[in-house]
Residue frames as a rotation matrix with the C-alpha (Angstrom) as fourth column:
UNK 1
0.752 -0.371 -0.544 -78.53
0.215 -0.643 0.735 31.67
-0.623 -0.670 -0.404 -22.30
UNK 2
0.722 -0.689 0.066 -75.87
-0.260 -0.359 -0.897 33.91
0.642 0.630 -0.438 -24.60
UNK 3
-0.152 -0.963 -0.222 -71.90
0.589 0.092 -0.803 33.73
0.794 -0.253 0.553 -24.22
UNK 4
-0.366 -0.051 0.929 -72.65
-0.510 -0.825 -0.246 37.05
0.779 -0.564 0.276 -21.81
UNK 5
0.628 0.583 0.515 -75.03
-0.749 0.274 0.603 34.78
0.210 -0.764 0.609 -19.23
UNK 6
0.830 -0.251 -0.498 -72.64
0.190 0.967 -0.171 32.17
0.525 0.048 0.850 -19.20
UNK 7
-0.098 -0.948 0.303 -69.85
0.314 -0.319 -0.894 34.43
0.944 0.007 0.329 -18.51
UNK 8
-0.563 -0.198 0.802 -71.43
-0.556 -0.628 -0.545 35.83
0.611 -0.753 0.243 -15.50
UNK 9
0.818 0.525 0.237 -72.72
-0.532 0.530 0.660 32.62
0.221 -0.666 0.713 -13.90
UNK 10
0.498 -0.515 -0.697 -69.51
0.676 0.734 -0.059 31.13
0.542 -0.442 0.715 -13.80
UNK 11
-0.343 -0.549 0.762 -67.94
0.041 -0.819 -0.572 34.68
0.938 -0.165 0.303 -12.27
UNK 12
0.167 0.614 0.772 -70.88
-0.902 -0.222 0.371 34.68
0.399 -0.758 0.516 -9.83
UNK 13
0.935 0.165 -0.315 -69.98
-0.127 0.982 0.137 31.12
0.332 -0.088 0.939 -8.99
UNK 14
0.095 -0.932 -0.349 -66.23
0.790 0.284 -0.543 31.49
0.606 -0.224 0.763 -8.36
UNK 15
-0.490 0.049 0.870 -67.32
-0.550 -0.792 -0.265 34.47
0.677 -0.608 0.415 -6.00
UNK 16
0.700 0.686 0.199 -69.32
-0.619 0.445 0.647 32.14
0.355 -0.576 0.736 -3.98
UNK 17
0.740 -0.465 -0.485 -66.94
0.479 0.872 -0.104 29.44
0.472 -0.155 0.868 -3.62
UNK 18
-0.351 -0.931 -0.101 -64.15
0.463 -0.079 -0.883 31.70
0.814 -0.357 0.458 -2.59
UNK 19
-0.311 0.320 0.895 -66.36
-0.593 -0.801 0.081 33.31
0.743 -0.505 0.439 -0.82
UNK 20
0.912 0.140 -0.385 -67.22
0.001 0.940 0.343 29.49
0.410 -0.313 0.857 1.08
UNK 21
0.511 -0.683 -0.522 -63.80
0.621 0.713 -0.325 28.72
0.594 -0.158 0.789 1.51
UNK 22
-0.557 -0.611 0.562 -62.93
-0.110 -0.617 -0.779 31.91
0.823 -0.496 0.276 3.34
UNK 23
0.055 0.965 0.255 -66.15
-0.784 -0.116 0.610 31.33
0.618 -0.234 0.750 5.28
UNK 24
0.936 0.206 -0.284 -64.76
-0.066 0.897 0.437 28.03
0.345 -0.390 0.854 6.40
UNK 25
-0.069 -0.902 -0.426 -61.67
0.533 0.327 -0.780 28.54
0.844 -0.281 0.458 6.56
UNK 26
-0.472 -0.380 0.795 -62.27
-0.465 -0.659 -0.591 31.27
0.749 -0.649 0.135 9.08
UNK 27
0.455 0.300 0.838 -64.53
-0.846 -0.149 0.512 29.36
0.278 -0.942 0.186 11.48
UNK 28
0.798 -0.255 -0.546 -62.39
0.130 0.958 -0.256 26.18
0.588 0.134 0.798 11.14
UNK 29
-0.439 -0.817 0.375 -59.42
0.357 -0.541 -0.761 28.73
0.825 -0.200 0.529 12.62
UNK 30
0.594 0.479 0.646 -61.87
-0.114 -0.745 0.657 30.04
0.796 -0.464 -0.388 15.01
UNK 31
-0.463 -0.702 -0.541 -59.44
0.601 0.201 -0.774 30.22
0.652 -0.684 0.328 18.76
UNK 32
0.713 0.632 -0.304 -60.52
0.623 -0.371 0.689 31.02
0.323 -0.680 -0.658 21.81
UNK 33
-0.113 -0.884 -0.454 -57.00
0.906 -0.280 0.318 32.64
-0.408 -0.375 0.832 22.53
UNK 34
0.762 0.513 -0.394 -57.66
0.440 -0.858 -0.266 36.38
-0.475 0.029 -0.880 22.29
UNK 35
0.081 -0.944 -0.319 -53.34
-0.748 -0.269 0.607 37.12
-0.658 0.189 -0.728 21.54
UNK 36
0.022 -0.275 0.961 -53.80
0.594 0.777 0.209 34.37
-0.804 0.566 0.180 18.32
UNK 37
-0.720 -0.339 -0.605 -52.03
-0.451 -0.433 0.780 35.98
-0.527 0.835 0.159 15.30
UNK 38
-0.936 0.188 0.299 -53.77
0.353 0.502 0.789 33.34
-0.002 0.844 -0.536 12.89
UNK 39
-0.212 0.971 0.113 -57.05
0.950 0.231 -0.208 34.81
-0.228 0.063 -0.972 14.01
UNK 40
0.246 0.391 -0.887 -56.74
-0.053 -0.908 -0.415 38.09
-0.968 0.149 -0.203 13.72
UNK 41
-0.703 -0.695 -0.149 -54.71
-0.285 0.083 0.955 37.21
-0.652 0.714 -0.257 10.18
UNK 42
-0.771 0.377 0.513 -58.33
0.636 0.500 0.587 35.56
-0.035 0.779 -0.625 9.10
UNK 43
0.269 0.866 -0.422 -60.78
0.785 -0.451 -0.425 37.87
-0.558 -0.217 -0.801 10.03
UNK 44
-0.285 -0.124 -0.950 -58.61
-0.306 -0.928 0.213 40.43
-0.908 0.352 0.226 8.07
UNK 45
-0.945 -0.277 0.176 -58.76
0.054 0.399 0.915 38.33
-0.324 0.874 -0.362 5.09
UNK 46
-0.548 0.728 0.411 -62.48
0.820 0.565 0.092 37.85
-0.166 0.388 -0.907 5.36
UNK 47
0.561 0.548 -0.621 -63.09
0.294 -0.833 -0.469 41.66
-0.774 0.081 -0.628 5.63
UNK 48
-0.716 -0.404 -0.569 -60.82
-0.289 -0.570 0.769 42.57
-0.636 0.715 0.291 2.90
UNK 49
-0.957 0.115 0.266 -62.83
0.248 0.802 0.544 39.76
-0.151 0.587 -0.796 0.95
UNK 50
0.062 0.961 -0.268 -65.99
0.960 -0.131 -0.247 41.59
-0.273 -0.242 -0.931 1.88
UNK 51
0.132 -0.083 -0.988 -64.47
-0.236 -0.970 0.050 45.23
-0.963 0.227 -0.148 1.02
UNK 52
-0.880 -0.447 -0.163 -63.75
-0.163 -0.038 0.986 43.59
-0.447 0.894 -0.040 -2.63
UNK 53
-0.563 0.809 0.169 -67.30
0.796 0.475 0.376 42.18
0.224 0.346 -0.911 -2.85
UNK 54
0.302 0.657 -0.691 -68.47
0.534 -0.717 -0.448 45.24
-0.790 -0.234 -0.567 -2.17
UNK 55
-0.300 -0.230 -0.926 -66.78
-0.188 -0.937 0.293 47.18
-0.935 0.262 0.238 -4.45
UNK 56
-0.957 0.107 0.271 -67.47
0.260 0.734 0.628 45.00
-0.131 0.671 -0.730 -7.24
UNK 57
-0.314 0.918 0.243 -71.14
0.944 0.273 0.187 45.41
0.105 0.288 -0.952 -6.74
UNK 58
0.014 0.093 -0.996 -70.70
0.081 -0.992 -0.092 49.12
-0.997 -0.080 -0.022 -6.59
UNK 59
-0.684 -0.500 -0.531 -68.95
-0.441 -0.296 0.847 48.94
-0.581 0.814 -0.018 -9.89
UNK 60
-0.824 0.472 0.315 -71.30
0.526 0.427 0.735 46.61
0.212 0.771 -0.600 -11.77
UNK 61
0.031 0.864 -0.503 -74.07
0.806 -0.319 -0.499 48.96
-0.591 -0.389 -0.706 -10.37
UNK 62
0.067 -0.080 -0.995 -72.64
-0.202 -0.977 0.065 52.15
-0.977 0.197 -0.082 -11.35
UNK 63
-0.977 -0.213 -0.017 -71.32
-0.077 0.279 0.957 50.44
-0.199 0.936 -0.289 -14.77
UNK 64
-0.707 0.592 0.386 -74.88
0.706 0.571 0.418 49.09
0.026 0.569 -0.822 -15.75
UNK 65
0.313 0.692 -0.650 -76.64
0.578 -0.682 -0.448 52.24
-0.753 -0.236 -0.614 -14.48
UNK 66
-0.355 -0.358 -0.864 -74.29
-0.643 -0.577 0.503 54.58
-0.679 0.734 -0.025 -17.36
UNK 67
-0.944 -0.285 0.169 -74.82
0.036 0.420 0.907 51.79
-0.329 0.862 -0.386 -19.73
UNK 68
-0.288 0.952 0.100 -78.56
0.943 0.300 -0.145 52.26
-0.168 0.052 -0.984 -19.28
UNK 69
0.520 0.535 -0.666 -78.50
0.409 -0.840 -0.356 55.97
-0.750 -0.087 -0.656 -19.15
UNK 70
-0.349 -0.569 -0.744 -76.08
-0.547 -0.521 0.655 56.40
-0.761 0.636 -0.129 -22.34
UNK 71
-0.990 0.090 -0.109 -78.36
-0.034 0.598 0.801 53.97
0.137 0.797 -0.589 -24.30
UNK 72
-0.237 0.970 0.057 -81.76
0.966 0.229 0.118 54.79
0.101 0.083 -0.991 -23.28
UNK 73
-0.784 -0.568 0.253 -82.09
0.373 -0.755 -0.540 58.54
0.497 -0.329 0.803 -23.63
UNK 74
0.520 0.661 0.540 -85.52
-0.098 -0.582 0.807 59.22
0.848 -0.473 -0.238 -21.83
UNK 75
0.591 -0.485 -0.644 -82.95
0.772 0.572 0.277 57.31
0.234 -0.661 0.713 -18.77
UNK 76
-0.656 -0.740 0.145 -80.31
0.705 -0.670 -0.233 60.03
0.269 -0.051 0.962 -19.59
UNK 77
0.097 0.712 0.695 -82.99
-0.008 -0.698 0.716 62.89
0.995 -0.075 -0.062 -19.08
UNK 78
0.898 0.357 -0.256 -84.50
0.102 0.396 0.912 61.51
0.427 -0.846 0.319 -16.16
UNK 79
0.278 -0.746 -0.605 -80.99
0.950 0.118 0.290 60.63
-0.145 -0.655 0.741 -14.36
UNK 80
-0.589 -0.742 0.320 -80.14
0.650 -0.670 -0.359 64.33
0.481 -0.003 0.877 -14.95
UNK 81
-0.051 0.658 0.751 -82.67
-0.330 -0.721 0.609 65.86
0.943 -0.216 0.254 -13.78
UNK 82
0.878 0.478 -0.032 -82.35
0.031 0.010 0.999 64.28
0.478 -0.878 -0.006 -10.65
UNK 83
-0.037 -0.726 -0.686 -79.09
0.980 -0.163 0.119 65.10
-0.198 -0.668 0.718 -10.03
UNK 84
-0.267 0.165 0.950 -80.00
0.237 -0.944 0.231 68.49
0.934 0.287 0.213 -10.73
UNK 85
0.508 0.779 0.367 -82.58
-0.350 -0.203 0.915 68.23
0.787 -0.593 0.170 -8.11
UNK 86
0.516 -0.257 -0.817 -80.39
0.795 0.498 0.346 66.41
0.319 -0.828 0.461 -5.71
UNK 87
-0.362 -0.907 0.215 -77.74
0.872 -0.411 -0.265 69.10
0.329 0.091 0.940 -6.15
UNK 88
-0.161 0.634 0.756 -80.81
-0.150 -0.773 0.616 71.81
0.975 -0.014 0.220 -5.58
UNK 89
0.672 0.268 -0.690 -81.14
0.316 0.739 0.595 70.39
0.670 -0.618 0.412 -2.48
UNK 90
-0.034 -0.987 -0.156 -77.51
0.961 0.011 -0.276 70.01
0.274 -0.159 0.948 -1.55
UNK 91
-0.395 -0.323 0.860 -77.24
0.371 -0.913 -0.173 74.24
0.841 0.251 0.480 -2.23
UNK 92
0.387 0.689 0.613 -80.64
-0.065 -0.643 0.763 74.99
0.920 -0.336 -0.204 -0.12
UNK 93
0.902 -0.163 -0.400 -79.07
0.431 0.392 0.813 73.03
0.024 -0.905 0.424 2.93
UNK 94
-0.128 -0.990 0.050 -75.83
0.982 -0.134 -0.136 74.76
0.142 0.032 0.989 2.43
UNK 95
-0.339 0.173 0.925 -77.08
0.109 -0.969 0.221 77.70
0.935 0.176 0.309 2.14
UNK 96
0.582 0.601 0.548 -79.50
-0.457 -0.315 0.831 77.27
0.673 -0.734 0.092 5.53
UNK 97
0.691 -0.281 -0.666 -77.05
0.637 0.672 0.377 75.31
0.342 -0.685 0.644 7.45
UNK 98
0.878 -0.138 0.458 -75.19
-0.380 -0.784 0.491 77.42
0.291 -0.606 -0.741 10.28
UNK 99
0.091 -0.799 -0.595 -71.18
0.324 0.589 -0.741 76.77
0.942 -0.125 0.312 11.17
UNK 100
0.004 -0.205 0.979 -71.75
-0.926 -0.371 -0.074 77.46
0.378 -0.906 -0.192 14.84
UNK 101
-0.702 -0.639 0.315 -70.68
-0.539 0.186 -0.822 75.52
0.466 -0.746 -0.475 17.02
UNK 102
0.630 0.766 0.127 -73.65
-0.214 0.014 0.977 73.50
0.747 -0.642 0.173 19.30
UNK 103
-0.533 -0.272 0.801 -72.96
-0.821 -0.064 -0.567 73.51
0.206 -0.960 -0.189 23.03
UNK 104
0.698 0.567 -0.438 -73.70
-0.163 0.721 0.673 70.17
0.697 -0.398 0.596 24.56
UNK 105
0.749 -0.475 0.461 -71.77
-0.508 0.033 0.860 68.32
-0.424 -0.879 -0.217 27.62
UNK 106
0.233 -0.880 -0.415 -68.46
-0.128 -0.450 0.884 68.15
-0.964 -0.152 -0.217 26.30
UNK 107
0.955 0.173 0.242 -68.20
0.297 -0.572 -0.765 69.68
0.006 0.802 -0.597 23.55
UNK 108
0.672 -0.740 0.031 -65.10
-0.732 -0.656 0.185 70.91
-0.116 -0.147 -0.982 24.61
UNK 109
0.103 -0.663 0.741 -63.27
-0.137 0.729 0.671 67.65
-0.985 -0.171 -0.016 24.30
UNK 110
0.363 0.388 0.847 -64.22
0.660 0.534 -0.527 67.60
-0.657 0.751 -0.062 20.79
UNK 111
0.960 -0.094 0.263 -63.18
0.165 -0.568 -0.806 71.00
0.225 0.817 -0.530 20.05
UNK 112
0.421 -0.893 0.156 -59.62
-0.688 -0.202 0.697 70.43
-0.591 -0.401 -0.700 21.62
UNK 113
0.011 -0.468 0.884 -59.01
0.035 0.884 0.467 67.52
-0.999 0.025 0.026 19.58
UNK 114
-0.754 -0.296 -0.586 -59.99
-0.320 -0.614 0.722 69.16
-0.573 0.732 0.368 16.49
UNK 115
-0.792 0.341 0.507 -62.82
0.468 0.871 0.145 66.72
-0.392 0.353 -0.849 15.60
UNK 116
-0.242 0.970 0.021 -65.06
0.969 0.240 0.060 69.68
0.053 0.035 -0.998 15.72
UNK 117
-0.734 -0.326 -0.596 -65.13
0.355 -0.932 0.073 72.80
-0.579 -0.158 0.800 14.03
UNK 118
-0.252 0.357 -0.899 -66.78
-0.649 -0.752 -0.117 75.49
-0.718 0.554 0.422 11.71
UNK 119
-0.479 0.123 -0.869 -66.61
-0.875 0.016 0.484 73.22
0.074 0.992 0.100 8.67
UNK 120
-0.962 0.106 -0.252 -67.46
0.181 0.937 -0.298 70.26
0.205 -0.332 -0.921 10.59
UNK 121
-0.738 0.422 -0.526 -69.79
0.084 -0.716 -0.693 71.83
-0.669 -0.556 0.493 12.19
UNK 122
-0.470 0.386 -0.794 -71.28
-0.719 -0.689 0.091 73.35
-0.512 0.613 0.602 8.97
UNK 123
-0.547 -0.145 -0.825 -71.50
-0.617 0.736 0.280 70.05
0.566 0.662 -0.492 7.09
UNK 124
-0.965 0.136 -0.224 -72.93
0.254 0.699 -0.669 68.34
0.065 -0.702 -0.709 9.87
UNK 125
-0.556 0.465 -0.689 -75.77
-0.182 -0.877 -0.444 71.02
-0.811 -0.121 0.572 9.38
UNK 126
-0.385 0.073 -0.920 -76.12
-0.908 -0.211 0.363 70.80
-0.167 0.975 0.148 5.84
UNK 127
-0.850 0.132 -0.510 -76.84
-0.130 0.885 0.446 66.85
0.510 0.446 -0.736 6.29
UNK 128
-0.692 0.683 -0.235 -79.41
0.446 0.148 -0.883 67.34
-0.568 -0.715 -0.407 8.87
UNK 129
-0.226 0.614 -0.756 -81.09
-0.447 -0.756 -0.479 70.30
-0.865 0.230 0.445 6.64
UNK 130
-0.733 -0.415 -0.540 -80.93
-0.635 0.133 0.761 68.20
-0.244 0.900 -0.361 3.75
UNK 131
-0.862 0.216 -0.460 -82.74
0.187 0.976 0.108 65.10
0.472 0.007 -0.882 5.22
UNK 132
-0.526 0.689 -0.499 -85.47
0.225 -0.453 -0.863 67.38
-0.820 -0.566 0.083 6.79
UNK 133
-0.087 0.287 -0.954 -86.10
-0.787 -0.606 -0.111 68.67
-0.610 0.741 0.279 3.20
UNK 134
-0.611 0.012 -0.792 -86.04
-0.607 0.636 0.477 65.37
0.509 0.772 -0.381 1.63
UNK 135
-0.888 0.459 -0.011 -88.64
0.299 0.561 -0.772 64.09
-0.349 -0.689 -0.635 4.60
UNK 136
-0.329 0.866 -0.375 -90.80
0.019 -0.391 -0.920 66.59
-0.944 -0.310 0.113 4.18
UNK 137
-0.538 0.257 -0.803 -90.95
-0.796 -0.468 0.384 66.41
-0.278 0.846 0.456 0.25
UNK 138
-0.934 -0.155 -0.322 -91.89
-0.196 0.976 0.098 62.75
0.299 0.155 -0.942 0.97
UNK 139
-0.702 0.580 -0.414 -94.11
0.206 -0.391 -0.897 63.47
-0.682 -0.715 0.155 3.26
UNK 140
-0.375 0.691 -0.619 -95.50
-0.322 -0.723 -0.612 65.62
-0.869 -0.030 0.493 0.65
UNK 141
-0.788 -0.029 -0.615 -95.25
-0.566 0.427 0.705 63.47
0.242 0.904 -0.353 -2.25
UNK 142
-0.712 0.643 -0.282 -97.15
0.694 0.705 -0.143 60.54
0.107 -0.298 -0.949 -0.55
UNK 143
-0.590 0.720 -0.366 -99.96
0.253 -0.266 -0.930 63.26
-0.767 -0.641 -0.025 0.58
UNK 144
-0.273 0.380 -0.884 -100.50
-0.814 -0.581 0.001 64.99
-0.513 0.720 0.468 -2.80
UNK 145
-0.819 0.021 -0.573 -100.75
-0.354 0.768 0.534 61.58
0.452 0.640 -0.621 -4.44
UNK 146
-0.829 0.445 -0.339 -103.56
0.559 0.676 -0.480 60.81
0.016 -0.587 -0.809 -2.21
UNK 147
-0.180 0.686 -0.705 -105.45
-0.005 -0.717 -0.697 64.08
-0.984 -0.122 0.133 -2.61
UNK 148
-0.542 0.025 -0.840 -104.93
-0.796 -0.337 0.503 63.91
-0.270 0.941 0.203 -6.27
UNK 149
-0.985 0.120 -0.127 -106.26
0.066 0.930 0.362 60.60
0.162 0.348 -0.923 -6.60
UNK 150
-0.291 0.912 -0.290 -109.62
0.249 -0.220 -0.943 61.63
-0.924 -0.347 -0.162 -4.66
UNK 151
-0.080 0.511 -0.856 -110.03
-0.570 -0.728 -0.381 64.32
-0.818 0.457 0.350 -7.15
UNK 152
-0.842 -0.266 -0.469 -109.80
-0.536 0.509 0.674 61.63
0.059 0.818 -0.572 -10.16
């Protein structure tokens, strides 16, 4: 194992362990007393502790994905072209998605409070048209791959 593996087994190790000791410390603390400060004081601690371990493994994702697509260029290709295509996508559903309004049973509570408008509305559209169009290309991917095989 290089200096690099070494470095990130003892990282990944001292994430575990703190990640133990919040783990214990919070059900050691656990209270049946609904108005206990100290409990609500750990549970924040253990979700921040989870919102950092998440980000972390965003970042070493996103980091090792660039480092793969700025050093392997068929990678770079590829990874553009599908954000091309994602973005193609993105447009068509913008484009077909409709800022009206839907009428259901109250609706009106939603559009007094502002939670729900035109852009809301529109967007809310655009994610529905989006995921219809990315079903159905599945859909079609998985069929054509079956018809094409026959013909082989």
């Amino acid at each position: 194992m290089g200096k690099t593996g070494k470095i990130v087994t003892i990282i990944l190790w001292a994430l575990i362990i703190v990640s133990a000791i919040l783990l214990v410390s919070l059900f050691v603390n656990i209270s049946e007393v609904d108005t206990d400060p100290s409990m609500g004081s750990w549970i924040n601690t253990n979700l921040v502790w989870g919102y950092i371990l998440v980000a972390i493994g965003a970042g070493v994702a996103i980091i090792s994905g660039l480092l793969h697509m700025f050093t392997d260029k068929n990678a770079a290709k590829n990874g553009i072209i599908s954000i091309l295509f994602l973005g193609a996508v993105a447009l068509i559903a913008y484009l077909l998605a409709s800022p009206e309004i839907p009428q259901f049973v109250g609706v009106d509570k939603f559009i007094a409070d502002g939670t729900l408008n035109e852009s809301v509305a529109k967007m809310v559209d655009t994610g529905l048209y989006a995921t219809y169009i990315l079903l159905a290309l599945a859909i079609l991917s998985i069929a054509s791959s079956s018809v094409f095989r026959l013909f082989r």
